[in-house]
GUVEX-568457 format. One line per field, with one value per residue (C-alpha): residue number from 1; y, x, z. Coordinates in steps of 0.5 Angstrom, whole numbers, plus 500, padded with zeros to 3 digits. Example, Ala and Ser with C-alpha at 12.3 -4.5 7.8 and 13.67 -1.06 7.14 Angstrom:
BEGIN
seq = c(1:2)
v = c(491:498)
u = c(525:527)
w = c(516:514)
END
This chain:
BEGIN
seq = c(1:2:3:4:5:6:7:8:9:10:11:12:13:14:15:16:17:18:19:20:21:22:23:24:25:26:27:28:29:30:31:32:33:34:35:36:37:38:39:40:41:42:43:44:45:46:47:48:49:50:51:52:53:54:55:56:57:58:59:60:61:62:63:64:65:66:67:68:69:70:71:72:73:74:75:76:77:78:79:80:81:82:83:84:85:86:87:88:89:90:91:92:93:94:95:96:97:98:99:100:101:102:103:104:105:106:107:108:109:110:111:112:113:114:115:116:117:118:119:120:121:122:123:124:125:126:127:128:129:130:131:132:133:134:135:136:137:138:139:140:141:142:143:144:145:146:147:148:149:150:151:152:153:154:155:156:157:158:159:160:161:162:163:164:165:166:167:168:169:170:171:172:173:174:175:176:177:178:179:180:181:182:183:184:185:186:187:188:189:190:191:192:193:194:195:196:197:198:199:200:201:202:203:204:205:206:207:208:209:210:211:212:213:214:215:216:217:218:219:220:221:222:223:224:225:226:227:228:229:230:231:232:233:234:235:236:237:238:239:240:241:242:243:244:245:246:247:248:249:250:251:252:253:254:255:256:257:258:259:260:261:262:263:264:265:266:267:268:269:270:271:272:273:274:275:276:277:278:279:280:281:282:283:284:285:286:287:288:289:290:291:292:293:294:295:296:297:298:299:300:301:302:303:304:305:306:307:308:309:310:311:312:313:314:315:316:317:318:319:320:321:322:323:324:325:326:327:328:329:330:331:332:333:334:335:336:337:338:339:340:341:342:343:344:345:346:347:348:349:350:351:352:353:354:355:356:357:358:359:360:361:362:363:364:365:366:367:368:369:370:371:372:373:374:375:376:377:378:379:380:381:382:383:384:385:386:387:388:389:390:391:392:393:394:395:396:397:398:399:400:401:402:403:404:405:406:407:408:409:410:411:412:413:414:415:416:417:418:419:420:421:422:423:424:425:426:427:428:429:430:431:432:433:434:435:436:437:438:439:440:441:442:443:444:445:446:447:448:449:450:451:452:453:454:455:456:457:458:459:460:461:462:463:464:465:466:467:468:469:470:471:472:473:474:475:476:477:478:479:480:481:482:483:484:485:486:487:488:489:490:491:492:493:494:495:496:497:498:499:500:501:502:503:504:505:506:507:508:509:510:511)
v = c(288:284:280:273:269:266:257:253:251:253:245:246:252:250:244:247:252:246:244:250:251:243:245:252:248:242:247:252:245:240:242:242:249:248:242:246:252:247:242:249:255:258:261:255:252:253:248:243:243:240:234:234:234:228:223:224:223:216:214:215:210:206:206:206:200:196:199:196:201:202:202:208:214:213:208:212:218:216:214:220:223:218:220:227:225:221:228:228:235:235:234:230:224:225:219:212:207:212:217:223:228:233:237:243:243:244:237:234:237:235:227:227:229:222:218:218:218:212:208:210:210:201:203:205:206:211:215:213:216:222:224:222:228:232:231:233:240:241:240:246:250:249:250:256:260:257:259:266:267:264:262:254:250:246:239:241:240:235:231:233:231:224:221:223:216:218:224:220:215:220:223:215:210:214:219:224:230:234:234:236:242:244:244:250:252:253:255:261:263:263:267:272:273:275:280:277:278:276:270:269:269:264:259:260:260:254:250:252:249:243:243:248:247:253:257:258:262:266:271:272:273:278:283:281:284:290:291:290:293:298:297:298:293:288:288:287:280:278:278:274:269:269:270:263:259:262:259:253:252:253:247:245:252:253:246:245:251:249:242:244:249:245:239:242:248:243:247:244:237:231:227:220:219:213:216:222:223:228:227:221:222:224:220:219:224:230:229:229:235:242:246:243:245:252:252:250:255:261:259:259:266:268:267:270:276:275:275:280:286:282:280:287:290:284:285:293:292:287:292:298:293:292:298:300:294:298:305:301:296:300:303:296:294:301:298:293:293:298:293:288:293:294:286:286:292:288:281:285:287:281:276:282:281:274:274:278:273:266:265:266:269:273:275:276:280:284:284:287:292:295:295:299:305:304:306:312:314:314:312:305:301:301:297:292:294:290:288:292:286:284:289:284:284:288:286:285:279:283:276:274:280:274:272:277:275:267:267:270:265:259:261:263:256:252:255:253:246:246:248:244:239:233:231:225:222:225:232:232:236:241:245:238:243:250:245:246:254:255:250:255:262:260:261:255:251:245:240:243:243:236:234:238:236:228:227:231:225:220:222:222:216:212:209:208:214:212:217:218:221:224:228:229:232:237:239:239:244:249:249:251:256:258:259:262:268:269:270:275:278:280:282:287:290:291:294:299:301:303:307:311:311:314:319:323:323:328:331:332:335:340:343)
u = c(201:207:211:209:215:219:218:224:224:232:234:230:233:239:238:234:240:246:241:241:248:250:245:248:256:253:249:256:261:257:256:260:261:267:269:271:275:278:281:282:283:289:286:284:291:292:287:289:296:294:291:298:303:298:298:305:306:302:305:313:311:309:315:319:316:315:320:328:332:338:345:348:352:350:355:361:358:359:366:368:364:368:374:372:370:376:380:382:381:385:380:384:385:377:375:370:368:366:371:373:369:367:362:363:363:356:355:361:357:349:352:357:350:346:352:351:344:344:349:354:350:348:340:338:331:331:336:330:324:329:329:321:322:326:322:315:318:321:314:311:316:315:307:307:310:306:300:302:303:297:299:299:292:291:290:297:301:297:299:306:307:303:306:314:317:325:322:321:326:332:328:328:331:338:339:343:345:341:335:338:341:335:330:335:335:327:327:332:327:321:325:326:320:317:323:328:334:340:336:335:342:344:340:343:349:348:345:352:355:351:352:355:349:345:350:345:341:346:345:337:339:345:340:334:339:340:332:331:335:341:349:350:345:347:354:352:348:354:358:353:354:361:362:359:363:369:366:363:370:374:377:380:381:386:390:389:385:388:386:379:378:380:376:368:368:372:369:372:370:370:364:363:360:356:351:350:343:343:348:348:348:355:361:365:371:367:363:370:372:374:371:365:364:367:362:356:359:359:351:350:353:350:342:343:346:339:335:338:334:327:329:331:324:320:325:323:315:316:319:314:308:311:312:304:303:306:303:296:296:295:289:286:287:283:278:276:277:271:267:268:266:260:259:259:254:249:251:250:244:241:242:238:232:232:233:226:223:224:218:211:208:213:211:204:205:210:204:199:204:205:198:196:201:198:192:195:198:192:197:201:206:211:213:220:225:230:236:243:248:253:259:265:272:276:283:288:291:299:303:300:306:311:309:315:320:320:320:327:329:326:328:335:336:333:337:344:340:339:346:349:355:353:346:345:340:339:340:332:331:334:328:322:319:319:318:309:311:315:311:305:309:309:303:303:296:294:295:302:303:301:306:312:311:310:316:321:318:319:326:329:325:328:335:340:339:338:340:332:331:337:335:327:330:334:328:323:328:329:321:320:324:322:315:318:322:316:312:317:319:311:310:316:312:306:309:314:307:304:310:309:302:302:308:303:297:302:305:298:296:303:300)
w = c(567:568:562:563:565:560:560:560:552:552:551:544:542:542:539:533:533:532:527:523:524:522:515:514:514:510:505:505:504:502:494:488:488:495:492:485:489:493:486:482:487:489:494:497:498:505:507:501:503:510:506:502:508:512:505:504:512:509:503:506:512:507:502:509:511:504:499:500:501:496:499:495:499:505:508:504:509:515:513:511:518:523:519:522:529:530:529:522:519:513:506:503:507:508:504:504:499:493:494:497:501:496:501:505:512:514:511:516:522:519:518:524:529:524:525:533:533:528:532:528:521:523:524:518:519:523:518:514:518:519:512:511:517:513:507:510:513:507:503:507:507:499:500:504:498:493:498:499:491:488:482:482:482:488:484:480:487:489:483:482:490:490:483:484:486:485:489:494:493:494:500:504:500:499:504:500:502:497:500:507:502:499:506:508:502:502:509:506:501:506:511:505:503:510:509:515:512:517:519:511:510:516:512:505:507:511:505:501:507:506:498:493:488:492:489:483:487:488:482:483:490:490:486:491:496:492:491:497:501:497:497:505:507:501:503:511:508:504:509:514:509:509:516:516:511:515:522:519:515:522:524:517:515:521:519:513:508:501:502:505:499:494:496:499:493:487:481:476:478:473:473:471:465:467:472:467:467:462:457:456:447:449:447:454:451:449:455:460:455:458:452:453:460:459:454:458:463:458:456:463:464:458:459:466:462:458:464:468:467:467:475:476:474:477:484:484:483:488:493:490:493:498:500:498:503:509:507:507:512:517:514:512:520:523:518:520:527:526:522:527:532:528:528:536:538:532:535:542:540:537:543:547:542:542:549:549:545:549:549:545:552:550:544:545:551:546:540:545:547:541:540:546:543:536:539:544:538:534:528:525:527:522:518:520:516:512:516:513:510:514:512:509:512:508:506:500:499:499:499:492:491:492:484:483:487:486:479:478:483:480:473:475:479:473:468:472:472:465:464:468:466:468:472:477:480:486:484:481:488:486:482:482:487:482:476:477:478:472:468:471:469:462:456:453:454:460:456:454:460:463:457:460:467:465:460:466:470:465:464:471:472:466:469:466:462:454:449:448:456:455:449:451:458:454:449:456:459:452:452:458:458:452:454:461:456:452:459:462:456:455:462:460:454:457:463:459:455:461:464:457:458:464:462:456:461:465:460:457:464:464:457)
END
């Protein structure tokens, strides 16, 4: 007896099977389960970023289109340029309506290619919507390694993000160089992290190039170097560094270097006391005051000495982990290659079922059949077997390693910034980014926390500054680095007693 022919029933199928699969993805997203992962995971950061960088799209078109923009440096920019552009290479005669210039080279190369594009600095506007460019370019590569770390709530960086208006103001309504340097910086730091290290340190070097603040990552990344990649290979990156600073100086090296030294990497600049955001308790003598800023110099060198060893031993577990990842990767990857193996010859075989059962002809047919050799047998059918669970993907989330390396980079940036002899405006980007990572590497509670993030804002968004937002900045800055001291220290503790854990456990097996 021959099978019957299948009916031509398939429109239905598939229309029940886009139903099902609507109603399974509806069950699966649609519920307040998904909606607290994607608020309070880490994990989930990966597609809440894509929200962040399509609403601050959004909202710098907005400020773009409804907020003036503010005259500060940018004209005094495309003077210093066009001075270069018309063959000038000495720094000390570089100069617009502000001052002198005080930058590196790579800034006069990065303004000189805008001063063309914007018709010679006149069309702002378009200024404007590049460093909305820069900003959203910037704002992925910072999500990227909060994505990797997993250590930042969601909703943390969403608020953070949304609700900075100096942020923004820097970025499109004043056009500093700040944000260029800070982009470079980021994109640095990424390259790092996926252990590309010559390409890395072309980007930092760049960044110095554009603004000397990035040397305050200098510390944490001399030892990430060493960690990394021993004294061979540390010189060989230090010297790409400094190979680009004698190519990008070139032109004002050759003709005038004295000049030039002196004017992009002036450590003993003054600055002026009006535009001081963090110092503004201070008289204007004691301010200006050459002992006050060896001081601050000799507090930064110190806290640096005191958080030396906790970012050696943070550098060297990171380096451990990642060689773990490199032991295990393979494994995990043979793994699953085998699981999903497993998935096709059972998905295989589940389309060849239903291909069997199309119809309820079919079905009857089968039914049948399988009577008609219950009864040749003379025993039962047996009964079906419950279907084996789907094996999972197998994997090890190694990123989440990043934690030890990113903390001591903020750390050591953030301390140079609270250290620092004067604060301006613009120079929030230099550690805005890190503050939601170091407020969230610290002990204190949500509500801490919220408190420090909040009057940080308040304080660089209080203009001019007074003697209160001053004060407040100051006393946020030595909380959280008290909290972040406390934090690391007790990582440190926890660590040296397993180490000795782990050392009488041996000596016990040698007995």
């Amino acid at each position: 007896m021959a099978p019957p022919k299948a009916n031509h029933n398939r429109p239905s199928a598939r229309r029940k099977k886009s139903s099902n699969l609507l109603q399974t993805l509806l069950d699966k997203y649609l519920n307040v389960a998904f909606l607290r992962y994607l608020v309070l995971e880490p994990a989930a950061l990966p597609i809440i970023s894509v929200l962040i960088v399509l609403a601050e799209a959004a909202i710098n078109v907005f400020v773009i289109r409804r907020v003036p923009y503010t005259e500060i440096d940018w004209v005094a920019y495309m003077q210093e340029c066009e001075g270069f552009l018309n063959g000038t290479t000495n720094y000390a005669q570089l100069r617009g309506d502000t001052g002198p210039l005080v930058y590196p080279a790579a800034f006069v190369y990065i303004y000189s290619a805008l001063y063309y594009i914007t018709s010679h600095g006149a069309n702002v506007r378009v200024a404007q919507y590049i460093f909305a460019g820069i900003y959203l370019l910037q704002l992925c590569l910072v999500l990227r390694l909060y994505a990797k770390s997993r250590k930042v709530p969601p909703y943390v960086l969403v608020l953070s993000a949304f609700t900075s208006y100096r942020i923004h103001s820097i970025y499109v309504l004043r056009l500093f160089n700040d944000p260029v340097a800070i982009l470079l910086l980021y994109a640095a730091l990424n390259l790092f992290m996926d252990r590309r290290w010559t390409w890395g340190s072309i980007l930092f070097s760049l960044a110095v190039g554009v603004k000397m603040n990035i040397l305050l990552f200098a510390p944490a990344l001399l030892l990430f170097y060493l960690a990394n990649l021993g004294v061979l290979k540390t010189f060989l990156q230090l010297a790409i560094c400094g190979v680009i600073q004698l190519l990008l100086g070139a032109p004002f090296l050759l003709s005038h270097p004295v000049e030039y030294l002196r004017g992009s990497f002036d450590l003993g600049r003054i600055f002026e006391h009006k535009w001081t955001v963090n110092y503004r308790f201070l008289s204007r003598e004691l301010f200006e005051h050459r002992t006050f800023h060896l001081s601050l110099l000799g507090l930064h060198l110190l806290l640096l000495l005191v958080f030396a060893k906790p970012t050696w031993t943070f550098f060297q577990s990171y380096v451990r982990l990642r060689s773990v990842q490199e032991q295990l990767q393979p494994q995990i990857a043979k793994k699953n290659s085998e699981v999903q193996s497993q998935k096709k010859i059972k998905k295989d075989a589940k389309k060849q079922k239903d291909t069997e059962q199309l119809s309820n002809e079919q079905k009857s047919f089968l039914k049948a059949f399988e009577k008609s050799l219950q009864k040749s047998s003379g025993g039962t059918a047996p009964a079906a077997a419950p279907a084996k669970a789907e094996s999972e993907r197998y994997d090890i989330h190694f990123d989440r390693c990043t934690q030890l390396a990113l903390l001591p980079f903020f750390l050591c940036n953030f301390i140079g910034v609270a250290c620092s002899r004067s604060l301006h405006y613009q120079f929030y980007v230099w550690y805005f980014h890190s503050l939601p990572y170091l407020v969230w590497s610290t002990p204190y509670s949500l509500g801490v926390r919220y408190l420090i993030l909040g009057i940080i804002e308040y304080c660089w968004n209080t203009y001019p500054s007074t003697n209160l937002s001053s004060s407040a900045l100051h006393l946020c800055h030595l909380v959280l680095l008290v909290g972040v001291a406390r934090q690391i220290f007790q990582t440190m503790r926890l660590n040296a007693a397993v180490k000795q854990q782990q050392q009488q456990q041996q000596q016990k097996k040698a007995q």
